[in-house]
N, CA, C and O atoms as a Maestro MAE file, in Angstrom:
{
 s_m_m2io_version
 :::
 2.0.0
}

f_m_ct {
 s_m_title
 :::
 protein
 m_atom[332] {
  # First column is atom index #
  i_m_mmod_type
  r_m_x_coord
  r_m_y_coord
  r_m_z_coord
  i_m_residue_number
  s_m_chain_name
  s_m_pdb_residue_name
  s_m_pdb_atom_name
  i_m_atomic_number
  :::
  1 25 -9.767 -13.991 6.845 1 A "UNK " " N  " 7
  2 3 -9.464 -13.027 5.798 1 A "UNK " " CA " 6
  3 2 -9.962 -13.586 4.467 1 A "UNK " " C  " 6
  4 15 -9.896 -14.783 4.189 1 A "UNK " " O  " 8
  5 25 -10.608 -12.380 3.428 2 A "UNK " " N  " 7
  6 3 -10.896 -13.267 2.489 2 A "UNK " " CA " 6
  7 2 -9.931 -13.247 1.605 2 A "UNK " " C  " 6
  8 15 -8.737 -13.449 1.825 2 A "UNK " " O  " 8
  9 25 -10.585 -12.934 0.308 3 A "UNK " " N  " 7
  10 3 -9.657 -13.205 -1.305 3 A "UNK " " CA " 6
  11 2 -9.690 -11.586 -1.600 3 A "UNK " " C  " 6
  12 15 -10.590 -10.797 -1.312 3 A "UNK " " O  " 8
  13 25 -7.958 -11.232 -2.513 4 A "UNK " " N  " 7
  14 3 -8.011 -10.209 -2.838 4 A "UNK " " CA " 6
  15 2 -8.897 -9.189 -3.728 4 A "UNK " " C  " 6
  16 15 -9.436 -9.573 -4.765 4 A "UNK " " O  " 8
  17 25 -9.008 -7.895 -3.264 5 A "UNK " " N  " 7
  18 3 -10.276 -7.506 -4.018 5 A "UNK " " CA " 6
  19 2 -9.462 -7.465 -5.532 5 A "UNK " " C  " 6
  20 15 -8.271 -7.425 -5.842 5 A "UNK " " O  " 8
  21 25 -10.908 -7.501 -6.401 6 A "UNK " " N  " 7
  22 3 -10.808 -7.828 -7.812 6 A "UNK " " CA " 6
  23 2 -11.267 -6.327 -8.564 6 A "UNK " " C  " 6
  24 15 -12.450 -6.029 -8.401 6 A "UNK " " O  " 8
  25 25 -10.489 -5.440 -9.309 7 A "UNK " " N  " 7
  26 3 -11.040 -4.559 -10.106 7 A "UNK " " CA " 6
  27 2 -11.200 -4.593 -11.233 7 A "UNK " " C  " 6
  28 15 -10.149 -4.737 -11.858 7 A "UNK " " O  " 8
  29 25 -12.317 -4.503 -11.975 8 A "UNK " " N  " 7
  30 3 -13.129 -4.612 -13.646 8 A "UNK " " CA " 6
  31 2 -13.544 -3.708 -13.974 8 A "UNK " " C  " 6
  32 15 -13.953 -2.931 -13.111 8 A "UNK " " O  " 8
  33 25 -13.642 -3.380 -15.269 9 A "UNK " " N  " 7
  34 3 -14.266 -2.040 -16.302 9 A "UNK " " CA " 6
  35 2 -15.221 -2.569 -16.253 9 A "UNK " " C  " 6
  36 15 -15.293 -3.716 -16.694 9 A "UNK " " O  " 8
  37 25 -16.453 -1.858 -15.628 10 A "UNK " " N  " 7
  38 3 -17.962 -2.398 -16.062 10 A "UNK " " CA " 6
  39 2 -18.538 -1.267 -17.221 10 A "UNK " " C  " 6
  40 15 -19.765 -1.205 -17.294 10 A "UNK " " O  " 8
  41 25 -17.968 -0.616 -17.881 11 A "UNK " " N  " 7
  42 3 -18.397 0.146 -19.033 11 A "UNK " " CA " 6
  43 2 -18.349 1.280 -19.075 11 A "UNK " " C  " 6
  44 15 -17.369 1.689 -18.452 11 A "UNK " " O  " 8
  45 25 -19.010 2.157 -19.572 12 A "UNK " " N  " 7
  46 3 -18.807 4.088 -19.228 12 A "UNK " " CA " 6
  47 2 -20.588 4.359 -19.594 12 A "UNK " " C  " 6
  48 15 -21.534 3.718 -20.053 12 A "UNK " " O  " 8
  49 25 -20.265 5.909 -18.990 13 A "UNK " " N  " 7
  50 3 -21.514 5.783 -18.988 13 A "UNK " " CA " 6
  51 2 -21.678 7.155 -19.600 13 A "UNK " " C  " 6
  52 15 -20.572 7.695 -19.613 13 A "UNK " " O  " 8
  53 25 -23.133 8.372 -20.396 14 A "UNK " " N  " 7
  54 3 -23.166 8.793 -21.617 14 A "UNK " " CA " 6
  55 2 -22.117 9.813 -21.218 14 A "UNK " " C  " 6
  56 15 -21.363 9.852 -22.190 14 A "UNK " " O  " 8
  57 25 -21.726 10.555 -20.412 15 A "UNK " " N  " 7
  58 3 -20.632 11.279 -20.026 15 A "UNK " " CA " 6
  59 2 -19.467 10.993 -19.966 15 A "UNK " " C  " 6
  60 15 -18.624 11.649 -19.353 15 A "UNK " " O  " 8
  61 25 -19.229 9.801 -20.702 16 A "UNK " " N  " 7
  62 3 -17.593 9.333 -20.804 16 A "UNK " " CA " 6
  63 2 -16.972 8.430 -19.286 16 A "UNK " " C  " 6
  64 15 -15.943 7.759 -19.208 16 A "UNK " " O  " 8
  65 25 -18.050 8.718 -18.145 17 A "UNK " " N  " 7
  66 3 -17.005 8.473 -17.347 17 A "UNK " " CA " 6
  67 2 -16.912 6.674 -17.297 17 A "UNK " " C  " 6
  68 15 -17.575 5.931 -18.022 17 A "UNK " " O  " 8
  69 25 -15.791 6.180 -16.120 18 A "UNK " " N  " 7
  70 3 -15.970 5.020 -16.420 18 A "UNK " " CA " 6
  71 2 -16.229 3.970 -14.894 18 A "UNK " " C  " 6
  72 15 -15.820 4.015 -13.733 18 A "UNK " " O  " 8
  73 25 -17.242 2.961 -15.784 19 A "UNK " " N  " 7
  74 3 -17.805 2.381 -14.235 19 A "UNK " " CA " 6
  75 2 -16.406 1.233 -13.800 19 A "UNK " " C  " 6
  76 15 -16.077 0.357 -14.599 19 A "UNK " " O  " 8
  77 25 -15.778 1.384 -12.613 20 A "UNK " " N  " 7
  78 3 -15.427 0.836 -12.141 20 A "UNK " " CA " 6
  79 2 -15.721 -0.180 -11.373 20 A "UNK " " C  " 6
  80 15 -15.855 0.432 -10.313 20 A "UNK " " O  " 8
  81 25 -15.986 -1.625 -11.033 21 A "UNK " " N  " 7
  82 3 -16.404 -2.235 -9.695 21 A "UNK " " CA " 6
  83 2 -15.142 -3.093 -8.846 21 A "UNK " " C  " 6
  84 15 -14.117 -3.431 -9.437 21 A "UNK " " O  " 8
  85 25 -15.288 -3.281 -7.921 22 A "UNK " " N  " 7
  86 3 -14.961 -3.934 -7.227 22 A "UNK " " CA " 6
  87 2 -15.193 -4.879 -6.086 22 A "UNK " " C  " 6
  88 15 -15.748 -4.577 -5.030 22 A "UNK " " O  " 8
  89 25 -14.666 -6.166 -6.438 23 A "UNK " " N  " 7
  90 3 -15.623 -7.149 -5.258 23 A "UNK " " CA " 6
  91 2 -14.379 -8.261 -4.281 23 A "UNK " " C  " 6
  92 15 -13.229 -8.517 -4.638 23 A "UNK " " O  " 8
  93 25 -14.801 -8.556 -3.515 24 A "UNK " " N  " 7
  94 3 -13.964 -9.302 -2.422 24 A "UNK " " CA " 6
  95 2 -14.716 -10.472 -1.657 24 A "UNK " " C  " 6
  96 15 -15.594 -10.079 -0.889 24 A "UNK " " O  " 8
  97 25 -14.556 -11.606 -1.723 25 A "UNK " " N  " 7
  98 3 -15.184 -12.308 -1.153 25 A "UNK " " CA " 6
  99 2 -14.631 -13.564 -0.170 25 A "UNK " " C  " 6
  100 15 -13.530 -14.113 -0.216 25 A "UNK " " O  " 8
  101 25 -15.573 -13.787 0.581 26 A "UNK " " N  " 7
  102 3 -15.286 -14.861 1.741 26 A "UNK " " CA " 6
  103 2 -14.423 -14.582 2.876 26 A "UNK " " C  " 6
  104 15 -13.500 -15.224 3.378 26 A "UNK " " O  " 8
  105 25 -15.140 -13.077 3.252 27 A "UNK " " N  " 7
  106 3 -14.543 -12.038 4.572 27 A "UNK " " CA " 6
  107 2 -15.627 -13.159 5.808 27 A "UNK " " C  " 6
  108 15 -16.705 -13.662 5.492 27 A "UNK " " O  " 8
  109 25 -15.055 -13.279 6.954 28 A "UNK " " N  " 7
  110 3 -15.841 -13.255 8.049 28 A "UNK " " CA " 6
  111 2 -15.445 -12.480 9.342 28 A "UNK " " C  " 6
  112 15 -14.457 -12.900 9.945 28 A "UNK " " O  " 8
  113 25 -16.090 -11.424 9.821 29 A "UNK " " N  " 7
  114 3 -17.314 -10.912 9.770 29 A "UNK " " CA " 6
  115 2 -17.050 -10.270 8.520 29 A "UNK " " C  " 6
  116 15 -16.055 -10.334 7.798 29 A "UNK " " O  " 8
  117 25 -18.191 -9.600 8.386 30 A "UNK " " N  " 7
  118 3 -18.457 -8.518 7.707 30 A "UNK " " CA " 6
  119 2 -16.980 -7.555 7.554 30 A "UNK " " C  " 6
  120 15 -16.421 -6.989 8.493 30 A "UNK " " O  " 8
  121 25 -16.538 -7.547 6.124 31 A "UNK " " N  " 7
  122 3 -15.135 -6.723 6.484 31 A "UNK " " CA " 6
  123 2 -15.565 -4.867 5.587 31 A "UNK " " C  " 6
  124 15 -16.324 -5.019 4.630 31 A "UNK " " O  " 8
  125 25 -15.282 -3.832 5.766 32 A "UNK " " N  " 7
  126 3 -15.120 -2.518 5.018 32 A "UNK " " CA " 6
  127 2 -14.380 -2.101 3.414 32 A "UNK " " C  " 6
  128 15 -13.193 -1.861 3.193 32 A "UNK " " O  " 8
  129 25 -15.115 -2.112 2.792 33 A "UNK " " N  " 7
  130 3 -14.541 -1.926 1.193 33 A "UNK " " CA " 6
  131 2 -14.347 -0.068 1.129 33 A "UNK " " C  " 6
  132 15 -15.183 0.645 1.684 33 A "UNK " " O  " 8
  133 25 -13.473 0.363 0.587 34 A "UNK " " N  " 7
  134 3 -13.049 1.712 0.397 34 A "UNK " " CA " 6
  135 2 -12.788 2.087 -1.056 34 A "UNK " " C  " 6
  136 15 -12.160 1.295 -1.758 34 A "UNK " " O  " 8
  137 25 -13.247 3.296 -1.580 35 A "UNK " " N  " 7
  138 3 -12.409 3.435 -2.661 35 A "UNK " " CA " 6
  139 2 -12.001 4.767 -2.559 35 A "UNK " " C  " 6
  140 15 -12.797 5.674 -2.317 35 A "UNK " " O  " 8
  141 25 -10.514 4.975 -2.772 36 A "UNK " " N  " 7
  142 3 -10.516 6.210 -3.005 36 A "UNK " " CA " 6
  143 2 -11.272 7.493 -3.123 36 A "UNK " " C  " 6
  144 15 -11.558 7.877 -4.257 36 A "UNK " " O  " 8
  145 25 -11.697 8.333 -1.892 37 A "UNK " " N  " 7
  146 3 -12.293 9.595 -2.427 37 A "UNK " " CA " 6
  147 2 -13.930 8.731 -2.517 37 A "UNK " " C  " 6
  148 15 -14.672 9.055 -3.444 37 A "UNK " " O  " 8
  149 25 -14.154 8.217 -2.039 38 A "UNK " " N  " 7
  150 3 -15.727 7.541 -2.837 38 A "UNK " " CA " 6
  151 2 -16.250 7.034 -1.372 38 A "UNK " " C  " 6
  152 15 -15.523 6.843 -0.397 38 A "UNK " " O  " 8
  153 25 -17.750 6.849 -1.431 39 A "UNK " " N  " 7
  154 3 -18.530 5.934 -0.111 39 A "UNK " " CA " 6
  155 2 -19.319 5.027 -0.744 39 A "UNK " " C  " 6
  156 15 -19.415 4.815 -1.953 39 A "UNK " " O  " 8
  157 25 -19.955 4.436 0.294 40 A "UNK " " N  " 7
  158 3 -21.015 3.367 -0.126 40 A "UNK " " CA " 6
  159 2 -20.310 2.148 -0.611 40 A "UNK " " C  " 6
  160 15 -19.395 2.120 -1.434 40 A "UNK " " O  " 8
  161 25 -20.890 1.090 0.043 41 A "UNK " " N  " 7
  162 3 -20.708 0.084 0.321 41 A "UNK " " CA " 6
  163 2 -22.086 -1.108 -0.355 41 A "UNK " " C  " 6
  164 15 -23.277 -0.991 -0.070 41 A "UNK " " O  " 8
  165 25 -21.428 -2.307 -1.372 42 A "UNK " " N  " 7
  166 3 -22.893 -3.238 -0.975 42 A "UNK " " CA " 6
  167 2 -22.714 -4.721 -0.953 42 A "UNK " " C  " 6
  168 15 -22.278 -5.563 -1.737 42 A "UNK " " O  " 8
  169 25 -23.266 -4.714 0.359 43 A "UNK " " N  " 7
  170 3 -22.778 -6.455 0.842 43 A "UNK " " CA " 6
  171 2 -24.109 -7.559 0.521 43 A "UNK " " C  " 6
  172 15 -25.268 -7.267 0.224 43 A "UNK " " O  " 8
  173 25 -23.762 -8.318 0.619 44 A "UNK " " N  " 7
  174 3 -24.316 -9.734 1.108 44 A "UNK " " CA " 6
  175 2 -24.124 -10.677 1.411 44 A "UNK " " C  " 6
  176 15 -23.127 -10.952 0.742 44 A "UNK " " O  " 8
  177 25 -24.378 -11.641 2.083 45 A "UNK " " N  " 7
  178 3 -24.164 -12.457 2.576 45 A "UNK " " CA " 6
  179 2 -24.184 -14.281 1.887 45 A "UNK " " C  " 6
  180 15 -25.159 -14.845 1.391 45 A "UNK " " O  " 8
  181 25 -22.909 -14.802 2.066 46 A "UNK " " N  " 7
  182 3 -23.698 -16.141 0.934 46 A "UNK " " CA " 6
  183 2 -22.650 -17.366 1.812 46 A "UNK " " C  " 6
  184 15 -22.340 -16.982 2.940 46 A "UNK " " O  " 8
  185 25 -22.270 -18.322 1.537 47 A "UNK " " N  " 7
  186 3 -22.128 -19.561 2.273 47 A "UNK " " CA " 6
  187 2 -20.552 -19.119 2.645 47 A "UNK " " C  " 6
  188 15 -20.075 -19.065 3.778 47 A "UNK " " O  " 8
  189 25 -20.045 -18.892 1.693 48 A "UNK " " N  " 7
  190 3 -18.353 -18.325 2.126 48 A "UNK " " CA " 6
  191 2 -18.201 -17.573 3.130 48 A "UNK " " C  " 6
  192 15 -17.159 -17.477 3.778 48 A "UNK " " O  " 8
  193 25 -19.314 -16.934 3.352 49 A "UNK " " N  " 7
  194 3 -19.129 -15.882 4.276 49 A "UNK " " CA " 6
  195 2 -19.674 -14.196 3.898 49 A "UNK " " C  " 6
  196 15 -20.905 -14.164 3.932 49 A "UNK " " O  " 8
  197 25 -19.260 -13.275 3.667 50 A "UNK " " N  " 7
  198 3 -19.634 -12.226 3.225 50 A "UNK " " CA " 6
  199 2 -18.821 -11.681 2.386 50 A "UNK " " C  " 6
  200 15 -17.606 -11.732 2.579 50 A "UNK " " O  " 8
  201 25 -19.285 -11.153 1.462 51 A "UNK " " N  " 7
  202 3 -18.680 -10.657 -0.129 51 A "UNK " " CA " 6
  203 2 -19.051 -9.000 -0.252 51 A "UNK " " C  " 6
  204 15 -20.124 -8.652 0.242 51 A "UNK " " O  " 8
  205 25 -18.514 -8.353 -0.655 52 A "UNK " " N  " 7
  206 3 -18.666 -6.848 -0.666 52 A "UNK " " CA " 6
  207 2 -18.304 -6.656 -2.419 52 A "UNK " " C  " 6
  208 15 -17.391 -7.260 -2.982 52 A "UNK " " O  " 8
  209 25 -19.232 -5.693 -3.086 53 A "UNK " " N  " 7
  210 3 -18.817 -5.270 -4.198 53 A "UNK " " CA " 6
  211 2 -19.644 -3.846 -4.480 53 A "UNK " " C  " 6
  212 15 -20.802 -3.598 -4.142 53 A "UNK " " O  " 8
  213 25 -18.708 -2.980 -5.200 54 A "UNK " " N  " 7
  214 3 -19.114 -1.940 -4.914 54 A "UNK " " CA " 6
  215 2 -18.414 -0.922 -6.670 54 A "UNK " " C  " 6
  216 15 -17.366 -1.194 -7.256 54 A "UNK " " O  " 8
  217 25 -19.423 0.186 -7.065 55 A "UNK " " N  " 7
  218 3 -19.414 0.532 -8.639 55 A "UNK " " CA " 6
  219 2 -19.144 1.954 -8.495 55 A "UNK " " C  " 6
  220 15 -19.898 2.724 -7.900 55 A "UNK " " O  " 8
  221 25 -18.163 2.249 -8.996 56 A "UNK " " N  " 7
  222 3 -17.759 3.659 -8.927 56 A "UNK " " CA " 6
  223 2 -17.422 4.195 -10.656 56 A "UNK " " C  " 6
  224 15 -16.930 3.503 -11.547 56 A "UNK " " O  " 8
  225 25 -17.862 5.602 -10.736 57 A "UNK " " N  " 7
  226 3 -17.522 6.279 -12.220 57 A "UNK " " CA " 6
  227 2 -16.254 7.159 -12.209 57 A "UNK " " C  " 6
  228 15 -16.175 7.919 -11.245 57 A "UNK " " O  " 8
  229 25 -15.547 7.183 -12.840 58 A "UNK " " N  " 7
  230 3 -14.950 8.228 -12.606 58 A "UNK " " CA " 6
  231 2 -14.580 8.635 -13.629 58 A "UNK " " C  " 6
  232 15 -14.230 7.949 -14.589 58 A "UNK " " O  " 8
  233 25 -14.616 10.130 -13.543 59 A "UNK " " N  " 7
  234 3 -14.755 11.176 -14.647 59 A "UNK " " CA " 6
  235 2 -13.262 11.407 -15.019 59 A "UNK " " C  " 6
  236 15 -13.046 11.743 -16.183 59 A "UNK " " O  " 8
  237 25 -11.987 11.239 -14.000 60 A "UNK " " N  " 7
  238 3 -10.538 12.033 -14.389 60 A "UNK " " CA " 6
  239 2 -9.603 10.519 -14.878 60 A "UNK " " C  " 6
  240 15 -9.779 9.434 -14.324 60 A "UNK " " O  " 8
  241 25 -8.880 10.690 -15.707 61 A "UNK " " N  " 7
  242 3 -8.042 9.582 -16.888 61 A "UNK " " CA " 6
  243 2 -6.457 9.954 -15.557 61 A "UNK " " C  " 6
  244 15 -6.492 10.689 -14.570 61 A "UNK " " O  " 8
  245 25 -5.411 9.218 -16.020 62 A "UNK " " N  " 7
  246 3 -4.037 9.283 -15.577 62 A "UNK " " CA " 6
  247 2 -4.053 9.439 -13.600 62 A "UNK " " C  " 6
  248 15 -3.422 10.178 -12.843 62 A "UNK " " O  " 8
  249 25 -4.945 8.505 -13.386 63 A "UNK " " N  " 7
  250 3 -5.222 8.360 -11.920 63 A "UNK " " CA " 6
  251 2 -5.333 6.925 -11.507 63 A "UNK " " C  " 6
  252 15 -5.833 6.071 -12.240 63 A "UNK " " O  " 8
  253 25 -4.617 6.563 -9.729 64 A "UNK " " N  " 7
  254 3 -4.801 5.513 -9.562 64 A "UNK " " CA " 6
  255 2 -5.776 5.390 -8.742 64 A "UNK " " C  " 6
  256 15 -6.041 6.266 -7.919 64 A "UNK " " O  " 8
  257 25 -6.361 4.417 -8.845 65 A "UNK " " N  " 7
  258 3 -7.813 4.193 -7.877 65 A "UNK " " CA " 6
  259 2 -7.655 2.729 -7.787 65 A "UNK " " C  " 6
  260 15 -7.559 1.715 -8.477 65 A "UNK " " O  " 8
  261 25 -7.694 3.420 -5.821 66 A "UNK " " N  " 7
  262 3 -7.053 2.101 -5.146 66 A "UNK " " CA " 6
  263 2 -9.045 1.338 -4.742 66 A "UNK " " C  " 6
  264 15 -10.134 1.908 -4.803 66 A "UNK " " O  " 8
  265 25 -8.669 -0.118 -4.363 67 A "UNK " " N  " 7
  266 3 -9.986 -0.291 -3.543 67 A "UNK " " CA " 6
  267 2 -9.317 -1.250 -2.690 67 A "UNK " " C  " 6
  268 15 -8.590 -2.159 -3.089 67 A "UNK " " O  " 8
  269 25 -9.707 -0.901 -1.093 68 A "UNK " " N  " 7
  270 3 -9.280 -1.697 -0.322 68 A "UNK " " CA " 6
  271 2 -10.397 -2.087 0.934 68 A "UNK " " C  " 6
  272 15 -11.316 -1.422 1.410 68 A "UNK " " O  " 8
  273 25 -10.062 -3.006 1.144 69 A "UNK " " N  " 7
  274 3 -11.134 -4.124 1.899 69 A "UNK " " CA " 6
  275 2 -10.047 -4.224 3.249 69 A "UNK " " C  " 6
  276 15 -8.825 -4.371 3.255 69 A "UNK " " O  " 8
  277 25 -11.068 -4.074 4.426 70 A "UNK " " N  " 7
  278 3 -10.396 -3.927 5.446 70 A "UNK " " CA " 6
  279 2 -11.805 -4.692 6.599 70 A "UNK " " C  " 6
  280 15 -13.028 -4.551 6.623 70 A "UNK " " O  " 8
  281 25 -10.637 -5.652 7.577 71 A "UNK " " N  " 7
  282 3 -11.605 -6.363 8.758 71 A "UNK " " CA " 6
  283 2 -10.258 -6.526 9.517 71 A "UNK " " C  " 6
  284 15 -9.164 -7.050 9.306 71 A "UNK " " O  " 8
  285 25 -10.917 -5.768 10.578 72 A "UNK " " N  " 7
  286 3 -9.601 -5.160 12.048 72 A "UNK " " CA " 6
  287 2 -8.486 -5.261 11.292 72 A "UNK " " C  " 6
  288 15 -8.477 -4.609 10.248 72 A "UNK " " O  " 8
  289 25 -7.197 -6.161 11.663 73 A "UNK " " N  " 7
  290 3 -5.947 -5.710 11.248 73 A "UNK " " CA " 6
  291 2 -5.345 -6.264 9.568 73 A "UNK " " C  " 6
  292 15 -4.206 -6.232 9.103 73 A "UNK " " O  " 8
  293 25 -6.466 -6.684 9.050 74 A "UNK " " N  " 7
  294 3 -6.409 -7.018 8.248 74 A "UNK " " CA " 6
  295 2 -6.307 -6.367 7.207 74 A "UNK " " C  " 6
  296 15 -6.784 -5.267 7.484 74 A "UNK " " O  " 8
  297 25 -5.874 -6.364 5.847 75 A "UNK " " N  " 7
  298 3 -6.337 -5.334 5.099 75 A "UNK " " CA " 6
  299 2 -5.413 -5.842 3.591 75 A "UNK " " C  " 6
  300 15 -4.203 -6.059 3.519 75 A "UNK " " O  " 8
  301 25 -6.527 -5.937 2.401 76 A "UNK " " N  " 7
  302 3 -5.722 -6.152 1.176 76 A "UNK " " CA " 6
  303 2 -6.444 -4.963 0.129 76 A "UNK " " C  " 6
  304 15 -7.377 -4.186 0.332 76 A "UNK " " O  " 8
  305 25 -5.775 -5.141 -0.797 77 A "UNK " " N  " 7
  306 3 -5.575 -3.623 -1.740 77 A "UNK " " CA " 6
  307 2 -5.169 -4.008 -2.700 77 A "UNK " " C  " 6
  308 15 -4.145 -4.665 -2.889 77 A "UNK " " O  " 8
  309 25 -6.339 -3.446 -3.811 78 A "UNK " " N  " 7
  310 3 -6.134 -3.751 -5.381 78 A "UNK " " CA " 6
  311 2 -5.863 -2.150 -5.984 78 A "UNK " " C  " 6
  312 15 -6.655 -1.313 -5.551 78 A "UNK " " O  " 8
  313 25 -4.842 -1.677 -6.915 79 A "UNK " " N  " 7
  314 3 -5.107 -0.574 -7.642 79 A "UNK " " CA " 6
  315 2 -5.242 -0.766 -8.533 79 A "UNK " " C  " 6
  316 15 -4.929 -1.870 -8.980 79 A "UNK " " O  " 8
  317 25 -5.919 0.433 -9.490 80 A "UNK " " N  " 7
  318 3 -6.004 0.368 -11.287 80 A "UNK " " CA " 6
  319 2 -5.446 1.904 -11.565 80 A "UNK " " C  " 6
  320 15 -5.550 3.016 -11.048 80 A "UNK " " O  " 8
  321 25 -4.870 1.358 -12.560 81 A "UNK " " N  " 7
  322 3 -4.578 3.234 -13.662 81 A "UNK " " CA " 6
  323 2 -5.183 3.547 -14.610 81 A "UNK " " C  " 6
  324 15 -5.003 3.172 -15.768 81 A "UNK " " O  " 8
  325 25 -6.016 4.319 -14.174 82 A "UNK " " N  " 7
  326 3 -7.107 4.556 -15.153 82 A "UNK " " CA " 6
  327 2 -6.192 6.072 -16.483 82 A "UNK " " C  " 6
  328 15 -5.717 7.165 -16.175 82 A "UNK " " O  " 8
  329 25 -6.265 5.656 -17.339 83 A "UNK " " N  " 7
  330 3 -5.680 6.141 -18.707 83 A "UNK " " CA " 6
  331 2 -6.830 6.740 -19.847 83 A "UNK " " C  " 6
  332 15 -6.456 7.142 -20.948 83 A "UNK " " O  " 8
  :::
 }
 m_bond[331] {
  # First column is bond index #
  i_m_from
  i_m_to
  i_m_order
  :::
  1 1 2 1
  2 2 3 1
  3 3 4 2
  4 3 5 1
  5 5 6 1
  6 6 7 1
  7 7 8 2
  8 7 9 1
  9 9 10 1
  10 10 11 1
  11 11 12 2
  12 11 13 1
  13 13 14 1
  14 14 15 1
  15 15 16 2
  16 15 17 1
  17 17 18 1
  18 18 19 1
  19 19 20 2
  20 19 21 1
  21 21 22 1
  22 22 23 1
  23 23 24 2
  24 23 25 1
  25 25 26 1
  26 26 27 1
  27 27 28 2
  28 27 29 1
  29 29 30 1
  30 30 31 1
  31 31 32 2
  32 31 33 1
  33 33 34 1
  34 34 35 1
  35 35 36 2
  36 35 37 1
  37 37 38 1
  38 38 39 1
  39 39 40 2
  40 39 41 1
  41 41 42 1
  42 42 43 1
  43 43 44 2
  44 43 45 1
  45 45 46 1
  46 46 47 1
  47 47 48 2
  48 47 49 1
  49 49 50 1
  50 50 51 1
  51 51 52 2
  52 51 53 1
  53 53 54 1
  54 54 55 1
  55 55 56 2
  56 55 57 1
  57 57 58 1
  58 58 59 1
  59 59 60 2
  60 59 61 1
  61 61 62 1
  62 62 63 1
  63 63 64 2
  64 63 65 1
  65 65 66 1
  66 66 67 1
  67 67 68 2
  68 67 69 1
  69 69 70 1
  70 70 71 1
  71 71 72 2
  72 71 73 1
  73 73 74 1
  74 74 75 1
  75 75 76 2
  76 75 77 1
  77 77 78 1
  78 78 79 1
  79 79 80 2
  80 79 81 1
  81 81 82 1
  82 82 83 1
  83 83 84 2
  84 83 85 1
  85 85 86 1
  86 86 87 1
  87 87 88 2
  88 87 89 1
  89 89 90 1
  90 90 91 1
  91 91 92 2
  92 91 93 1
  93 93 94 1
  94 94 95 1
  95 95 96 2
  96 95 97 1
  97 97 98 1
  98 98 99 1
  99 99 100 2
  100 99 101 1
  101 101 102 1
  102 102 103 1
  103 103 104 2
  104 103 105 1
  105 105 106 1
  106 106 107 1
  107 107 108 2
  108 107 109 1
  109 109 110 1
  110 110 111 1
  111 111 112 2
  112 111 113 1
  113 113 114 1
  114 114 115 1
  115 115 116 2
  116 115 117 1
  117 117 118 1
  118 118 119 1
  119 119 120 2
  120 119 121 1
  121 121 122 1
  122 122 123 1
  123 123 124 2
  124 123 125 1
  125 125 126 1
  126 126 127 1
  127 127 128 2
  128 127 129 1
  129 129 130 1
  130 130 131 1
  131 131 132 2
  132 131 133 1
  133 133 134 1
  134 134 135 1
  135 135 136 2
  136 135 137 1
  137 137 138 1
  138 138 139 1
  139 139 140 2
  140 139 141 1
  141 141 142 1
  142 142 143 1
  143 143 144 2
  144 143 145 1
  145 145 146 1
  146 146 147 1
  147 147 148 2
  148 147 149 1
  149 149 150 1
  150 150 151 1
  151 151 152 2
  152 151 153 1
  153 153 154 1
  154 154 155 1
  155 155 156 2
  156 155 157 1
  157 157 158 1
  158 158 159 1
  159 159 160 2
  160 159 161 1
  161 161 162 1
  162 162 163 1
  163 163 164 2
  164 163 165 1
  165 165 166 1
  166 166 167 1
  167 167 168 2
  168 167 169 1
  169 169 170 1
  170 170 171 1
  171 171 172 2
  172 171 173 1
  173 173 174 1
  174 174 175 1
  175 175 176 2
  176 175 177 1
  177 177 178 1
  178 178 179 1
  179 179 180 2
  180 179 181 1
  181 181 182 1
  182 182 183 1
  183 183 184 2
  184 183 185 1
  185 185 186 1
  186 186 187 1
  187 187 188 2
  188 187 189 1
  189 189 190 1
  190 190 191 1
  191 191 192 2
  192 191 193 1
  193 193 194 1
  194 194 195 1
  195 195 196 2
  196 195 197 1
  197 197 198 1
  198 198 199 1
  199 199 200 2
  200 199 201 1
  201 201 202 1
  202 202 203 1
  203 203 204 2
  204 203 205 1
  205 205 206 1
  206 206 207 1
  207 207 208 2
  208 207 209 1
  209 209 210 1
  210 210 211 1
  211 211 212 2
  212 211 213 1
  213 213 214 1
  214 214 215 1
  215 215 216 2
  216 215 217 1
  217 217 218 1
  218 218 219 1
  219 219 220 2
  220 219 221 1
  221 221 222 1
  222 222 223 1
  223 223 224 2
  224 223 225 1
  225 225 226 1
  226 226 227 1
  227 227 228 2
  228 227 229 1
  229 229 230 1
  230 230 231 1
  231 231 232 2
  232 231 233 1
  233 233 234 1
  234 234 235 1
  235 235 236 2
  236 235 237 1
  237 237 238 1
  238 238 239 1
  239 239 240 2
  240 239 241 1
  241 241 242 1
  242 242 243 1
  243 243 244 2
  244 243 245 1
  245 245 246 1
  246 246 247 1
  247 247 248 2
  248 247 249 1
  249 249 250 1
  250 250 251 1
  251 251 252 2
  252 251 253 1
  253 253 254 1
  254 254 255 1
  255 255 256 2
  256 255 257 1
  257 257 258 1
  258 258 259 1
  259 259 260 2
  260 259 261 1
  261 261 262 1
  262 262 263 1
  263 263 264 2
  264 263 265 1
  265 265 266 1
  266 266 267 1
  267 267 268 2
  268 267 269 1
  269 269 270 1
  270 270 271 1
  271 271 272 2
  272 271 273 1
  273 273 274 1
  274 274 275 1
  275 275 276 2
  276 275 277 1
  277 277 278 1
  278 278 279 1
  279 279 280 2
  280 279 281 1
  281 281 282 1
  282 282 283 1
  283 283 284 2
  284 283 285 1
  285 285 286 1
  286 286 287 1
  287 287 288 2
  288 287 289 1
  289 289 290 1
  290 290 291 1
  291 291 292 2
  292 291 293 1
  293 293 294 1
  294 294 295 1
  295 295 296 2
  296 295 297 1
  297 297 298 1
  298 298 299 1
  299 299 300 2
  300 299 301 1
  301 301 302 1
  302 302 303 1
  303 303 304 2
  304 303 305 1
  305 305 306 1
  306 306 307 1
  307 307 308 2
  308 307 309 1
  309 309 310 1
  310 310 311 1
  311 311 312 2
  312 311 313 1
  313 313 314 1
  314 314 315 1
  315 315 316 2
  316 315 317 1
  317 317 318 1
  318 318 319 1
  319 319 320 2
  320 319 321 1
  321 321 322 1
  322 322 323 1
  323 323 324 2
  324 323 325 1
  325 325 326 1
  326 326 327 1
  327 327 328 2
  328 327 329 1
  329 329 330 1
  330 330 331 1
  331 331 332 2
  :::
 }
}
């Protein structure tokens, strides 16, 4: 199992909305990142093992947006409240 996923403001973009990312690292195998309502996934691979991070916008304020990282029964979960 790796380390809990991490959520950051990576900025907004000219439509106000705002970039979200999220990353998790030192899964082995390969583990599934989710976000709320959202797809796409982007991995790579590095000595820890495999790291997933992944950039989402979102346009609606007074919402939680979960991101959770999942490998078989495993599974950890970061939320943010976006305001």
């Amino acid at each position: 199992v790796g380390r809990p996923p991490v959520i950051t403001v990576d900025g907004f973009d000219d439509s106000g909305g705002l970039h979200l990312q999220c990353e998790s690292e030192g899964w082995y195998p390969e583990p599934d990142l989710q976000w709320l309502n959202s797809e796409g996934v982007k991995t790579h691979r590095n000595t820890d093992g495999f790291s997933v991070k992944h950039t989402i916008t979102v346009h609606h304020r007074d919402d939680k947006i979960h991101c959770r990282v999942k490998l078989r029964h495993h599974m950890l979960e970061t939320q943010i409240i976006t305001t």
